[in-house]
C-alpha distance (Angstrom), angle and dihedral (degrees) to the residues before:
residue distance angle dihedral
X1 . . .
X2 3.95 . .
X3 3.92 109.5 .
X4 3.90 116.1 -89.3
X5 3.56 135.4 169.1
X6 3.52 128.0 -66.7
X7 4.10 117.9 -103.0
X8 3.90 92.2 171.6
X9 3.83 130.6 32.4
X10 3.79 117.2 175.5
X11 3.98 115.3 -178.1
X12 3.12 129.2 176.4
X13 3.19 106.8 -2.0
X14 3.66 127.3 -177.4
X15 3.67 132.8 162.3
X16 4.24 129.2 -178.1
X17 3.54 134.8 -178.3
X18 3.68 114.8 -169.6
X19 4.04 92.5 -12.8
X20 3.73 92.7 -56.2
X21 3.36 110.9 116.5
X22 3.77 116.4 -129.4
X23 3.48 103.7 172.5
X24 4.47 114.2 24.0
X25 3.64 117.0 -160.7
X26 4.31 96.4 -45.9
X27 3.58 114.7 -169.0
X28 3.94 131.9 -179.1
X29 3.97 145.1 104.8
X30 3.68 142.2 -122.1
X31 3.37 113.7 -140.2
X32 4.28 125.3 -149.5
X33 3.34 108.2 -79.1
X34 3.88 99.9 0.5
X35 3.76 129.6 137.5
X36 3.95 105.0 -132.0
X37 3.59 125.9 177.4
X38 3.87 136.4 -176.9
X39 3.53 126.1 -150.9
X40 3.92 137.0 174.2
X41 4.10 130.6 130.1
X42 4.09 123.9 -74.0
X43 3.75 104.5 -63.2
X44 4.26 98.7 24.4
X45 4.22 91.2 111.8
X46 3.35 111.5 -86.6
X47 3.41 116.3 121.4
X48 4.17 84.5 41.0
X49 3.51 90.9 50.3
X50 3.79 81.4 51.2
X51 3.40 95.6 50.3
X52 4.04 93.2 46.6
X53 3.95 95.7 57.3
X54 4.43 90.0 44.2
X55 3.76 83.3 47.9
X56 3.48 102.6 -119.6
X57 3.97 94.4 124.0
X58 3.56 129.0 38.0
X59 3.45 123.4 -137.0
X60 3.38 126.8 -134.7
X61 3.87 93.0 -142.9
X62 3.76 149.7 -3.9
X63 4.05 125.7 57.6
X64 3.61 133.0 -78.9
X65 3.66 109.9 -162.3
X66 3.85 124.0 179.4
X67 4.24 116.1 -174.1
X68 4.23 81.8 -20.5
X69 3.98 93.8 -54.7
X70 4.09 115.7 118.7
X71 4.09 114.1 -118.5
X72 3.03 99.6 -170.6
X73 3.99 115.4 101.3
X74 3.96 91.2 19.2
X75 4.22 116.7 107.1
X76 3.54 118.0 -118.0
X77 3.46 101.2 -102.5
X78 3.69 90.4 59.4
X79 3.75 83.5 46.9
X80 3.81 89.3 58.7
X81 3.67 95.5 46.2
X82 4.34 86.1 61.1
X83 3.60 88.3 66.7
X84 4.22 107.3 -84.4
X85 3.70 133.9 128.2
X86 3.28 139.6 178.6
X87 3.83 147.2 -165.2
X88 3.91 133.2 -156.9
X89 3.72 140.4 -111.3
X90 4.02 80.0 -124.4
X91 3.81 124.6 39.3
X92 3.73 111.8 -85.7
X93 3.99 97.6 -166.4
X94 3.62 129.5 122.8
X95 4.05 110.3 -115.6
X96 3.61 100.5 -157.6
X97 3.38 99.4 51.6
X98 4.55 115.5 72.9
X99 3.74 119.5 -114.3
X100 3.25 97.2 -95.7
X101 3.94 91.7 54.0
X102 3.20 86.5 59.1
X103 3.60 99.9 51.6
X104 3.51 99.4 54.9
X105 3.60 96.8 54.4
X106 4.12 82.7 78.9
X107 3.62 83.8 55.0
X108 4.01 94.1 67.0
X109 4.08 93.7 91.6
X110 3.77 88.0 62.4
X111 4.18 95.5 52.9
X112 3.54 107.3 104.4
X113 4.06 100.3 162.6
X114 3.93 120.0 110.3
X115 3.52 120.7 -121.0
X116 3.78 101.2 -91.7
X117 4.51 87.6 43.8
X118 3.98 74.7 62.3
X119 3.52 111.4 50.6
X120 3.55 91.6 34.0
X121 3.79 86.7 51.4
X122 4.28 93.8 -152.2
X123 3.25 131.3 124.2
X124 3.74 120.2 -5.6
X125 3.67 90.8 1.3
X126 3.68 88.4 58.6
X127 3.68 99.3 40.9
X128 4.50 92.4 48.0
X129 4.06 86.7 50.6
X130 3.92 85.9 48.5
X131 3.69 84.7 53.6
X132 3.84 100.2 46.6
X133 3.61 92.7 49.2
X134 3.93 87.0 51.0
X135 3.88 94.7 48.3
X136 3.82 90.9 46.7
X137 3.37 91.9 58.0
X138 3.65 100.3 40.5
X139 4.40 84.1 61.9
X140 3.82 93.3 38.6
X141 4.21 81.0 60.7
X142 3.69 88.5 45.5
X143 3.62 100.5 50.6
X144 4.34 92.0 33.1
X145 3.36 89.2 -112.7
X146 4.08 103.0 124.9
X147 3.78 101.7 103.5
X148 3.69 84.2 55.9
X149 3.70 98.9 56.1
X150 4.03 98.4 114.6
X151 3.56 97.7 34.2
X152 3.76 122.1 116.0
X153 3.93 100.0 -114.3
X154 3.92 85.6 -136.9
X155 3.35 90.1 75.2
X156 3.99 98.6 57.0
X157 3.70 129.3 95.0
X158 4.07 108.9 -96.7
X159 3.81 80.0 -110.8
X160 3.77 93.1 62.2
X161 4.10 91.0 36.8
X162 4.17 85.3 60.7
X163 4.06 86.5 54.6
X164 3.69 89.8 50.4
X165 3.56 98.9 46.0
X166 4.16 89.2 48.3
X167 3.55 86.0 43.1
X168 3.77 87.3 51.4
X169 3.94 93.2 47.2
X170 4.07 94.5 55.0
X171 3.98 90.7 47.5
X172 3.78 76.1 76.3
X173 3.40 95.8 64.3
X174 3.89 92.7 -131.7
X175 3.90 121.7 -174.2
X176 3.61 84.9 -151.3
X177 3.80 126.3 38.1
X178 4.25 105.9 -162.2
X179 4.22 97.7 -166.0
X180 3.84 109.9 -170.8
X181 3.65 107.9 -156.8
X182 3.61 101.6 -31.1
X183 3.86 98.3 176.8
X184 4.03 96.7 47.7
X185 3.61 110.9 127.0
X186 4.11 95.1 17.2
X187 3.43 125.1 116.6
X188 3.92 123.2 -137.1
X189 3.76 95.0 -78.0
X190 3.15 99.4 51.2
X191 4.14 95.8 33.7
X192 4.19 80.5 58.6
X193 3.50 93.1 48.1
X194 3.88 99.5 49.5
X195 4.32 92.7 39.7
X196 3.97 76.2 56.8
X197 3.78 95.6 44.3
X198 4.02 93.8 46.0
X199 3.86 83.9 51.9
X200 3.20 99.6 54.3
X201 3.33 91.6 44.1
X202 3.84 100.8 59.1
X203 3.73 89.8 41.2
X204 3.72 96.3 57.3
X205 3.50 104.4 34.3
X206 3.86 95.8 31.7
X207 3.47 92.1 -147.6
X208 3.86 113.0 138.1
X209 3.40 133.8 -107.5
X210 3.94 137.6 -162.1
X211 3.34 111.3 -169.2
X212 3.97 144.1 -168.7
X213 3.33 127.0 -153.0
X214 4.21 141.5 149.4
X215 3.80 83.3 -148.9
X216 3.87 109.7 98.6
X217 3.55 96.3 171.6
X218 3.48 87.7 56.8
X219 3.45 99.5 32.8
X220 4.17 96.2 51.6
X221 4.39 85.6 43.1
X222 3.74 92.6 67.7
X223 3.86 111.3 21.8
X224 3.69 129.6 113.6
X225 4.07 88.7 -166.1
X226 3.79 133.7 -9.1
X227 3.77 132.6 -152.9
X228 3.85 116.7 -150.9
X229 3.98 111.3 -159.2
X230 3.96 119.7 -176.9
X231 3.91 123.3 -175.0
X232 4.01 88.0 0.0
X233 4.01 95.9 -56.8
X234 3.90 134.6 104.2
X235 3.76 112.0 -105.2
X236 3.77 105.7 161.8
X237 3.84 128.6 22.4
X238 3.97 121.0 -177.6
X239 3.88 153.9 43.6
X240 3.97 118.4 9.1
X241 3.96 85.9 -107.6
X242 3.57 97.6 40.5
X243 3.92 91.6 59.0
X244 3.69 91.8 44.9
X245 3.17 92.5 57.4
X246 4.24 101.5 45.2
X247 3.86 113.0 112.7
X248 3.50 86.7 -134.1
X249 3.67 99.0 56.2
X250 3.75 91.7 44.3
X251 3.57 88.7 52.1
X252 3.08 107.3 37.3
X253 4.13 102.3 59.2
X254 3.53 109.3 -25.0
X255 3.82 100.7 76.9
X256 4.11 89.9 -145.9
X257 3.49 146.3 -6.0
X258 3.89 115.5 -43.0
C-alpha cells in the first residue's frame, strides 16, 4: 500500500509478569487507513500486547504512541476517548438488551445534552438522539445487520453476536479498530463472511485496523502487513507473502509453508 502516515508507533516494547517476559522489546506501526495484523502461537504476546495499547497493562518499558500522544500511563477509558476500540476473543455484548441497544451505547461519547435537555427530549437533546438513531443505522447497513435492529442480541447465532459487537465498535467512530480474534468460534461461512465484512470495512471507512487472529488463511487474505511474534519477540515484519514465507515463521509455529 502507498506510504501514509503513522497512527500507531510501538517501540520498544516490553512487558513481564513475575520476570517472565511476555512481551521483549516489540516494535512496529500502523499506518492511517492500513489493515495490520499480528500473528504468533498461544503464549507469543498478543493478547498482552493487546492489553498494553487499550491500557489495561502497563509496561514496564518501551513507547506507545497514538497520532504522536504517549499511551502509556493513561486508563482505558481515556484511551477510548483518543479514538481506539477494541473487540474480544469472546463476545462482549449485552444479551438482554436488542441490537440496536447495544449499538447506541458506543454512541454515549457524542451526547452532549444536560440532564434536563434529556428528559425533556427538546432541543439539542432531541436533535443528538436523532443523530444516534441515524448513525446506528447507518453501521447496522454496513455490517447487514438492519433486520436485526430490535432483536435481543442473546438470541443471535455467535456468528451474528461478532457482527454486532464490530458493529458496536465502529458506532464509536474509532481511528483505530483493535479486533481480538474476531473469527474464533465461526465456522467457514461465517469466517468468509466476516474476513469480507472487516474488508469492507477498512476500505470504506478507512479507518485502521490491527488485528489478531489464529487464522492464517484468513489473516494473510486480507492484510496489508503482518507481524509474527514467538515467545514475546518480533520475528518477521512485512507483506502477507513475505511472512509466509520467513524460515522463522514457518518454523517457529506454523509447522510448514502456508
Amino acid at each position: 500500500m502507498p506510504e501514509t502516515t503513522n497512527l500507531l508507533d510501538v517501540e520498544d516494547l516490553s512487558l513481564s509478569f513475575s520476570g517472565v517476559r511476555a512481551i521483549d522489546g516489540v516494535t512496529f506501526s500502523v499506518r492511517e487507513g492500513e489493515l495490520f495484523s499480528v500473528i504468533g502461537p498461544n503464549g507469543a504476546g498478543k493478547s498482552s500486547l493487546f492489553n498494553c495499547i487499550s491500557g489495561v497493562y502497563k509496561p514496564q518499558s518501551g513507547s506507545i504512541r497514538f497520532a504522536g500522544d504517549q499511551l502509556i500511563g493513561l486508563k482505558p477509558h481515556r484511551i477510548a476517548r483518543k479514538g481506539i476500540a477494541r473487540t474480544f476473543q469472546n463476545v462482549d455484548v449485552f444479551p438482554a438488551m436488542t441490537v440496536q441497544e447495544n449499538l447506541l451505547l458506543a454512541r454515549d461519547g457524542f451526547m452532549r445534552a444536560g440532564a434536563l435537555g434529556c428528559m425533556i427530549r427538546i432541543g439539542r437533546s432531541a436533535r443528538e438522539e436523532r443523530e444516534a438513531a441515524a448513525a446506528v443505522e447507518h453501521y447496522a447497513e454496513l455490517l447487514h445487520i438492519t433486520d436485526l435492529l430490535a432483536a435481543p442480541v442473546g438470541s443471535l447465532p455467535h456468528g451474528t453476536q461478532k457482527r454486532v459487537e464490530l458493529a458496536r465498535v465502529l458506532a464509536a467512530e474509532p481511528r483505530l479498530i483493535m479486533l481480538d480474534e474476531p473469527v474464533a468460534g465461526m465456522n467457514h461461512d461465517e469466517t468468509g463472511e466476516m474476513a469480507a465484512t472487516i474488508q469492507r470495512v477498512n476500505r470504506e471507512l478507512r479507518v485502521a485496523i490491527l488485528l489478531v487472529e489464529h487464522d492464517m488463511s484468513m489473516v494473510m487474505g486480507i492484510s496489508d502487513r503482518v507481524c509474527a511474534l514467538d515467545f514475546g519477540q518480533r520475528i518477521a515484519l512485512g507483506s502477507p507473502a513475505e511472512v509466509a514465507g520467513d524460515a522463522l515463521v514457518v518454523n517457529a509455529y506454523l509447522g510448514g509453508a502456508l
